[in-house]
SELO-734463 format. One line per 3 residues: number of its first residue (from 1); their letters; for each residue x, y, z of C-alpha. Coordinates in steps of 0.05 Angstrom, whole numbers, padded with zeros to 5 digits, always signed. Example, Ala and Ser with C-alpha at 12.3 -4.5 7.8 and 13.67 -1.06 7.14 Angstrom:
<pts>
1	as	+00246:-00090:+00156; +00273:-00021:+00143
</pts>
This chain:
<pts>
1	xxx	+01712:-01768:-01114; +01707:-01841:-01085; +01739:-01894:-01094
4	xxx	+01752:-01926:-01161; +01709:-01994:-01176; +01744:-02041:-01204
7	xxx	+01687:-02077:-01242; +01685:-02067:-01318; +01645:-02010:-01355
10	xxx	+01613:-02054:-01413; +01578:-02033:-01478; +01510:-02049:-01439
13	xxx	+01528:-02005:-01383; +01529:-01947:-01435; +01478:-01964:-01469
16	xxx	+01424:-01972:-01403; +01430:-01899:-01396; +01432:-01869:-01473
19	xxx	+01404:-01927:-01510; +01433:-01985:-01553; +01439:-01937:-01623
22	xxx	+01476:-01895:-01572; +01534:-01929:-01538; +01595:-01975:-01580
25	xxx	+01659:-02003:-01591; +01708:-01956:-01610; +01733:-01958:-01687
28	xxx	+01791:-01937:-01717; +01757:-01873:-01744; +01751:-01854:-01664
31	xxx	+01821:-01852:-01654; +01849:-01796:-01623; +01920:-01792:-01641
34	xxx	+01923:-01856:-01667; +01899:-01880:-01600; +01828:-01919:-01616
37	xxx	+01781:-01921:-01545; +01749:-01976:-01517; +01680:-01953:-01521
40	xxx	+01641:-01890:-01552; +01584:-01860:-01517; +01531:-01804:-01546
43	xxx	+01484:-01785:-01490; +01420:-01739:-01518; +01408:-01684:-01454
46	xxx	+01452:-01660:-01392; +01420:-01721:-01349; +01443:-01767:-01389
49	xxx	+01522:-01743:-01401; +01511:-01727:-01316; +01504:-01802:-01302
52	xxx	+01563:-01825:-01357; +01605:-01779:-01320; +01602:-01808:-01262
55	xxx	+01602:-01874:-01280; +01669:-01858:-01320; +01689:-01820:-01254
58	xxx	+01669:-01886:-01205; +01708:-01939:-01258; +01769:-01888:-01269
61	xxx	+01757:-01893:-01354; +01802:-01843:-01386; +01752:-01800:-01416
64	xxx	+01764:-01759:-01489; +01698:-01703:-01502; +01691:-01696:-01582
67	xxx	+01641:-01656:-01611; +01645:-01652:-01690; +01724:-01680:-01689
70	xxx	+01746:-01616:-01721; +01804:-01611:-01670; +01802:-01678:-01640
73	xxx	+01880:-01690:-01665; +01911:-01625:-01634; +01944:-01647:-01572
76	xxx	+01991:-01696:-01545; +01967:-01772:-01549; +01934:-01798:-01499
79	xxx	+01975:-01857:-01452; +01897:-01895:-01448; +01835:-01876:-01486
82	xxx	+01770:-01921:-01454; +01719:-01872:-01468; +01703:-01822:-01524
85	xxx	+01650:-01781:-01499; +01606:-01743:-01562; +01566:-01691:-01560
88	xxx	+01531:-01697:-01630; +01467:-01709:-01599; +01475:-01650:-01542
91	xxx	+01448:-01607:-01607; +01397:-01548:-01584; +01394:-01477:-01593
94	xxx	+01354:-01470:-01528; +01339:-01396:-01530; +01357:-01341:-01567
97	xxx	+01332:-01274:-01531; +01340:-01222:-01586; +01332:-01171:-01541
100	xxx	+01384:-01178:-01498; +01439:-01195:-01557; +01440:-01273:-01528
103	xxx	+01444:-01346:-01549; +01442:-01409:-01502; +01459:-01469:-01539
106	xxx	+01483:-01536:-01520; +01552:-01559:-01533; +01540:-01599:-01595
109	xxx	+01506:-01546:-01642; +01557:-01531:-01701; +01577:-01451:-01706
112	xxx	+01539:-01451:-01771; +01470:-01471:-01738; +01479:-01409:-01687
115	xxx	+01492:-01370:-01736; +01432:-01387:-01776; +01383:-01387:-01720
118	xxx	+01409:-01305:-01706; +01424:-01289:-01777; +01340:-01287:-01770
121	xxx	+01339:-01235:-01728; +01394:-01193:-01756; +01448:-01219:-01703
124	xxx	+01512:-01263:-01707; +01564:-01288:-01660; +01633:-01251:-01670
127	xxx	+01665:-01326:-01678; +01694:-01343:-01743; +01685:-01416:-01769
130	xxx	+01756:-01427:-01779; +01741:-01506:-01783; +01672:-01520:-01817
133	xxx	+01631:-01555:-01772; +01657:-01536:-01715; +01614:-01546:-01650
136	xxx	+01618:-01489:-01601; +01635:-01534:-01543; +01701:-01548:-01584
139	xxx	+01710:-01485:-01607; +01710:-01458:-01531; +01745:-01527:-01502
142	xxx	+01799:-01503:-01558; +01797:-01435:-01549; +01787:-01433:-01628
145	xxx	+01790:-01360:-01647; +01798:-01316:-01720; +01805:-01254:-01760
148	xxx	+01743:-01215:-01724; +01773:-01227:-01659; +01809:-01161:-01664
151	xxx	+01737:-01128:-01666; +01691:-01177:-01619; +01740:-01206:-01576
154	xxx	+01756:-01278:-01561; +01710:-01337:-01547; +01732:-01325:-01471
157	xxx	+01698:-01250:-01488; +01635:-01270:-01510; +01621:-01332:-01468
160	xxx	+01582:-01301:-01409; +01556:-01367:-01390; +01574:-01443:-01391
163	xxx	+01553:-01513:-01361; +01590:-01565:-01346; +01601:-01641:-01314
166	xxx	+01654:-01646:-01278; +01694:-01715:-01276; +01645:-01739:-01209
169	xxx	+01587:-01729:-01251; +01579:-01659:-01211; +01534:-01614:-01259
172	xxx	+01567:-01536:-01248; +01544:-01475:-01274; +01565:-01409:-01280
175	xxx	+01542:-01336:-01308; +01487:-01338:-01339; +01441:-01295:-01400
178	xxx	+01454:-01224:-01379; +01516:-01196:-01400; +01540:-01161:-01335
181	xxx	+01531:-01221:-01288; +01583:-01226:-01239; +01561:-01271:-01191
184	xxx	+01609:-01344:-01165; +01675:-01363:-01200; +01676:-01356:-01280
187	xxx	+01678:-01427:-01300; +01678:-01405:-01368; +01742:-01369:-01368
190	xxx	+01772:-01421:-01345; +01749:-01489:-01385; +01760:-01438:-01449
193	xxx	+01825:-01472:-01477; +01819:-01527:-01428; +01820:-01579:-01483
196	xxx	+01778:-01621:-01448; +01829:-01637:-01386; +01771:-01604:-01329
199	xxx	+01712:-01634:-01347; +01654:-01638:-01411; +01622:-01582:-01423
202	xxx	+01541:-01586:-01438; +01523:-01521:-01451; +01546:-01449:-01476
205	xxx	+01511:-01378:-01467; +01539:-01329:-01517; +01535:-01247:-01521
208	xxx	+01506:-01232:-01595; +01524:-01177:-01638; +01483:-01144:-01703
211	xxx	+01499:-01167:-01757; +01541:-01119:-01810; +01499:-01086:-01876
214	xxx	+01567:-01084:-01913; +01635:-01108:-01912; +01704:-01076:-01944
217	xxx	+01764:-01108:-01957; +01827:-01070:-01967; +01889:-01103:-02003
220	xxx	+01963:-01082:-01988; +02023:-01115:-02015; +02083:-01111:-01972
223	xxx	+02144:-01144:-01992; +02182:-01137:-01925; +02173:-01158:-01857
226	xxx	+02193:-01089:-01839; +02138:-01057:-01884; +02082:-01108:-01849
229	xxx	+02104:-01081:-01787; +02102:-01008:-01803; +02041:-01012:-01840
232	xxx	+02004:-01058:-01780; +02020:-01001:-01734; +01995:-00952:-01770
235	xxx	+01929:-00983:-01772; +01927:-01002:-01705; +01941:-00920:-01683
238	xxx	+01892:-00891:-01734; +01818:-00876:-01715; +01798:-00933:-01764
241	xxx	+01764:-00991:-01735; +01776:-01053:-01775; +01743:-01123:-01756
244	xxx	+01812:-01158:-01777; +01868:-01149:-01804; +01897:-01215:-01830
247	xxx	+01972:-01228:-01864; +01985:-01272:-01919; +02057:-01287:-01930
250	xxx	+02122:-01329:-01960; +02187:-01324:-01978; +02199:-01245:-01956
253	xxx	+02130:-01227:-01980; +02048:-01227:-01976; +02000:-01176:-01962
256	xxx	+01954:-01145:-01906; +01875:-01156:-01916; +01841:-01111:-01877
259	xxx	+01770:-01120:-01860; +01713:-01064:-01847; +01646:-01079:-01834
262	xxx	+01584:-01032:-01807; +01545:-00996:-01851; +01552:-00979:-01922
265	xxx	+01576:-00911:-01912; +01620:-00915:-01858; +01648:-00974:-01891
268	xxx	+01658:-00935:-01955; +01694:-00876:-01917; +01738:-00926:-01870
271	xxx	+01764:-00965:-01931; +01778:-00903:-01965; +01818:-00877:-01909
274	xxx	+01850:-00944:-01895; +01871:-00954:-01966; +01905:-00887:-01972
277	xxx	+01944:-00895:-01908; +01963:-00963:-01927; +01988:-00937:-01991
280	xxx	+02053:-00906:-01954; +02081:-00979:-01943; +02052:-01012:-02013
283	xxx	+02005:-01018:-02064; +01944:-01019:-02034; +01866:-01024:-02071
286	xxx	+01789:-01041:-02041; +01776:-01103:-02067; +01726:-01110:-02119
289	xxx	+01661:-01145:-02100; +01676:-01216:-02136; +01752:-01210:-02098
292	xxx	+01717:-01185:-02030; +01664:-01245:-02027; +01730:-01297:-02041
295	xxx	+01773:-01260:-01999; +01722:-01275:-01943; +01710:-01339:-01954
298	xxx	+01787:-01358:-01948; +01792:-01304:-01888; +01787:-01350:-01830
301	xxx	+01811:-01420:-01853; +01881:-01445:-01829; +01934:-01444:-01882
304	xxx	+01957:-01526:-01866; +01921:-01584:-01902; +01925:-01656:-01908
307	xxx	+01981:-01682:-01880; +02012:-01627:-01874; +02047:-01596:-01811
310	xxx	+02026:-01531:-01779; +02041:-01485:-01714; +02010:-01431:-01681
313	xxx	+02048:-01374:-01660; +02031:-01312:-01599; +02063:-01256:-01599
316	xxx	+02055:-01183:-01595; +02043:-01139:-01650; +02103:-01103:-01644
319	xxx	+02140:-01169:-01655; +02101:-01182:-01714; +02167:-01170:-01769
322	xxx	+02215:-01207:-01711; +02175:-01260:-01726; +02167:-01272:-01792
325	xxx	+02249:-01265:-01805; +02254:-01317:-01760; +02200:-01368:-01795
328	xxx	+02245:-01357:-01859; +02303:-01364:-01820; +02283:-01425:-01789
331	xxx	+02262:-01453:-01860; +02323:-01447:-01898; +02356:-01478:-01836
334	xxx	+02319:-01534:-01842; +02313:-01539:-01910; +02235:-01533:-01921
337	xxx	+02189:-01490:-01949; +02129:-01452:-01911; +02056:-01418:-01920
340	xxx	+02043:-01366:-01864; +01976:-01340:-01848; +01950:-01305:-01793
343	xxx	+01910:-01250:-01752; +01963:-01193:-01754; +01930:-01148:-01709
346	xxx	+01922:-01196:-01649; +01995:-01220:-01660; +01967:-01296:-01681
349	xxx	+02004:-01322:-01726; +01998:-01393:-01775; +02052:-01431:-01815
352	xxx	+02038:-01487:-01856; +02101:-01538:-01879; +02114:-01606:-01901
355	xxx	+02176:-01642:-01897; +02209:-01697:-01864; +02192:-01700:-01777
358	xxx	+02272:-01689:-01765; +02269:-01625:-01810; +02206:-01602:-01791
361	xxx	+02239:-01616:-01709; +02298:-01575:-01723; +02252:-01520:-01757
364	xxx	+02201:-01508:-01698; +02270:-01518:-01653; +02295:-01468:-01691
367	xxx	+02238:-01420:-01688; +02235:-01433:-01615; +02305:-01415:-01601
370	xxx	+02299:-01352:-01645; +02228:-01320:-01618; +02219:-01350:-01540
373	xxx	+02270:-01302:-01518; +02226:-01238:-01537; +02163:-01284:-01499
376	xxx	+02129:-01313:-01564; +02093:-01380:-01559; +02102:-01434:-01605
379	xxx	+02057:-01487:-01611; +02053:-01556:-01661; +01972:-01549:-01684
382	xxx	+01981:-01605:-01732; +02031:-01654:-01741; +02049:-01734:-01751
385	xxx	+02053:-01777:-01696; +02128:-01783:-01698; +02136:-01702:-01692
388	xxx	+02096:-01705:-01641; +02129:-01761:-01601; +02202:-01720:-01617
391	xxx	+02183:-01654:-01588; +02140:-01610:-01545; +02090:-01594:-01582
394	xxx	+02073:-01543:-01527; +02125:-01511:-01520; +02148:-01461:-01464
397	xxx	+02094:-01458:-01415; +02131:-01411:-01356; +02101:-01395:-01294
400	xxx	+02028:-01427:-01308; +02044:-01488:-01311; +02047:-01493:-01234
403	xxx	+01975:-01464:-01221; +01955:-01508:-01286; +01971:-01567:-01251
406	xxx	+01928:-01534:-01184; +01865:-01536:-01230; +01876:-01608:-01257
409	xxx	+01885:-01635:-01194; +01828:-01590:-01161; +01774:-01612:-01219
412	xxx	+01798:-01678:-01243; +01840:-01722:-01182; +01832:-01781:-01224
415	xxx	+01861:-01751:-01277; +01808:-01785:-01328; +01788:-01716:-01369
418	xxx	+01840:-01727:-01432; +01893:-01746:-01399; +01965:-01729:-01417
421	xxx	+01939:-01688:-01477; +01954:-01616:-01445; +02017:-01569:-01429
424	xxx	+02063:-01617:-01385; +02029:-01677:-01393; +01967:-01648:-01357
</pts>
């Protein structure tokens, strides 16, 4: 990168290269954090984002991607904000080869819109919209993944191509439509969770799966954490092969919901066989079709609302029970109340909890202290501004953080991709 001018980026200068209904001041309703940015920028194709880039990158702007704002509050706040960089208008399917099981889409088409354009051809992408409206740059910049993970894999699974600008304006690419293409560094891999600290990412190309006939849901009530854990690992060793299997819970109870999709029969058989081995550790029933269809709907969304506080916890699913004794433990230490969702079979976990920031401090503290010992993660999603400025919000980041830093330094010098927002301050 070269050096830094030291003129002024103005409104004009953004606007001579997207247009004037395309470049602004910064309102309060672009804050990020409660941070508002200078200026907001929308450019329409990859030319156009290639030559804000590197006018950010020449002027040293701190630079903040945003695609539908879903997630544009998870984070740390940012020390400076000049530039919020949208992708809105970046909104193209660009091909979808039904053939080969693959969508290439630009970084500002929603989830829902991909899904539409292969729901035509009997396809989907194995990506649950866990926040409607979602734009798959954000969803992959967040690593945003659900319930179905357990059967497709994570968005770092099924991205098998990606496009980026780096902070120089440098346009990289890597993979590309064919699903076995191993060729150069996986760029994808790595700006998957980035959160926007590497660069802005233009373009996604995404493996494709058919689309289920039917769909099962299975219902078990469990009314200890020992009984989750028992009955998880039961599913987990049978032959059955559900899509999810999600855990509702509160207060020393919940239940499992256990997905199976494929075709009608084998769906029929699986949910049989699923329900009756689930029966050993509860009451267990297929869902009715009226329950089934609202039991989907609610599947994927994350159990916090409003101003409400929420973390996201990794563990392993034999830690599944450890964990939950320790959310209620950590809750009647701090004197609040919880909601816990989560995808029980990939060992993702959700809590939802309101309170005061000191109690809902000492709870995650608490938590911390209780579950970082066996290697759990525990991270603040959601919170208020003071929470956030009171405690990590990341949490214990180990030996990564190191070779985390490596990458910032190696793709962003200047340090102008989202700035301070990341593990460590990255």
């Amino acid at each position: 990168m070269g050096a830094t001018s030291t003129e002024p980026v103005t409104i004009a200068d953004l606007a001579a290269i997207v247009g004037d209904k395309s470049a602004r001041r910064g309102e309060a309703g672009d804050a990020v954090n409660g941070v508002v940015p200078r200026m907001v920028v929308a450019p329409g194709n990859v030319g156009e984002a290639q030559q804000v880039m590197a006018l950010a990158g020449r002027h040293g702007l701190a630079v903040a991607p945003r695609g539908a704002g879903t997630k544009i509050d998870w984070g740390n706040p940012p020390p400076a904000l000049d530039l919020v960089v949208e992708t809105r208008r970046l909104d193209r399917v660009v091909a979808h080869e039904a053939g080969d099981l693959v969508v290439i889409a630009e970084a500002g088409v929603t989830l829902d819109a991909v899904q539409e354009t292969v729901g035509q051809a009997g396809q989907m992408l194995g990506i649950d919209s866990v926040h409607p409206g979602a734009t798959l740059g954000g969803i992959v910049a967040t690593n945003s993944t659900g319930p179905r993970r357990l059967r497709y894999g994570a968005v770092r699974d099924l991205l098998i191509g990606i496009t980026v600008i780096l902070p120089d304006g440098t346009v990289a690419k890597s993979g590309g439509k064919v699903v076995k293409n191993v060729a150069g560094y996986d760029l994808g891999k790595l700006f998957t969770g980035s959160f926007g600290t590497l660069g802005l990412i233009v373009e996604t190309t995404f493996r494709l799966h058919a689309g289920p006939r039917a769909r099962e849901v299975i219902v078990v009530d469990v009314n200890d954490a020992h009984a989750v854990g028992e009955c998880l690992q039961a599913l987990l060793n049978s032959p059955l092969v559900p899509s999810a299997v999600e855990l509702e819970w509160a207060r020393d109870s919940g239940r499992l919901l256990v997905l199976f999709e494929g075709i009608e029969a084998g769906c029929a058989r699986q949910a049989e066989s699923a329900a009756e081995l689930a029966r050993n550790f509860g009451p267990a029933r297929i869902a009715g079709e009226v329950e089934r269809d609202e039991l989907l709907d609610s599947l994927a969304r994350v159990p916090w609302t409003g101003d409400e506080a929420g973390i996201k916890i990794v563990t392993l699913p034999n830690d599944v029970p450890a964990i939950l004794t320790a959310i209620e433990g950590g809750a009647q230490a701090a004197g609040i109340s919880y909601r816990l969702t989560g995808h029980a079979a990939t060992s993702v976990l959700l809590a939802a909890f309101s309170g005061p920031a000191d109690a809902i401090c000492r709870f995650v503290a608490e938590v911390r202290g209780r579950i970082e010992p066996i290697g759990a993660v525990v991270t603040i999603v959601q919170a208020s501004l003071e929470v956030k400025r009171s405690i990590d919000i990341w949490g214990y980041a180990g030996a990564a953080l190191p070779v985390m830093r490596r990458i910032k330094e190696r793709f962003d010098p200047g340090r102008i991709m989202s700035p301070g927002r990341f593990v460590g301050g990255i």
